[in-house]
C-alpha positions, 0 to 999 in steps of 0.5 A: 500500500504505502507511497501508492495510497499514501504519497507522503508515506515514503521509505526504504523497504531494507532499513525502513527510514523515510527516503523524502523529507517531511515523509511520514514513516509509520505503520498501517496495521490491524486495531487491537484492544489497545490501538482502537484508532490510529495512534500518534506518536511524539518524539521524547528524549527518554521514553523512561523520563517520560513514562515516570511523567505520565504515571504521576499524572494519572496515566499508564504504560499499556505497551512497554518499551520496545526496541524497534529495529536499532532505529529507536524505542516505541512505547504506548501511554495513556492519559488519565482520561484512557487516550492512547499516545505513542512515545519514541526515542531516537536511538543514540547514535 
């Protein structure tokens, strides 16, 4: 699907990175208990820093740190309200 469907969503089938500036690199998968809609992530320095944030705040982790290919870690939160954001953190080079 990608690029035919999604113009803006551009990458590079080996190593998964965008291959355009301002490309939106992504997953299109299956909803699952925890993904009912689309979710979208934010960049973060430290998943850990701010999922220490999120807790204290009432929300919780409903998918834990994961490493996502050497490219960076992805986490799912919730807010207290039980909306779902995504979190990344670059991998440090």
């Amino acid at each position: 699907m990608g690029g035919d469907v999604f113009p803006f969503y551009s990458h590079c089938e080996k190593t998964r990175m965008p291959l355009k500036p301002g490309a939106i690199n992504g997953g299109i998968m299956k909803r699952t208990e925890v993904a009912k809609a689309p979710i979208f992530a934010i960049n973060v320095s430290s998943i850990d820093d701010k999922v220490k944030e999120v807790e204290k705040a009432g929300g919780k982790v409903v998918m834990p740190k994961m490493d996502m290919m050497g490219m960076g870690f992805y986490a799912y939160v919730t807010d207290p309200s039980g909306n779902v954001v995504g979190l990344w953190e670059d991998a440090k080079k």
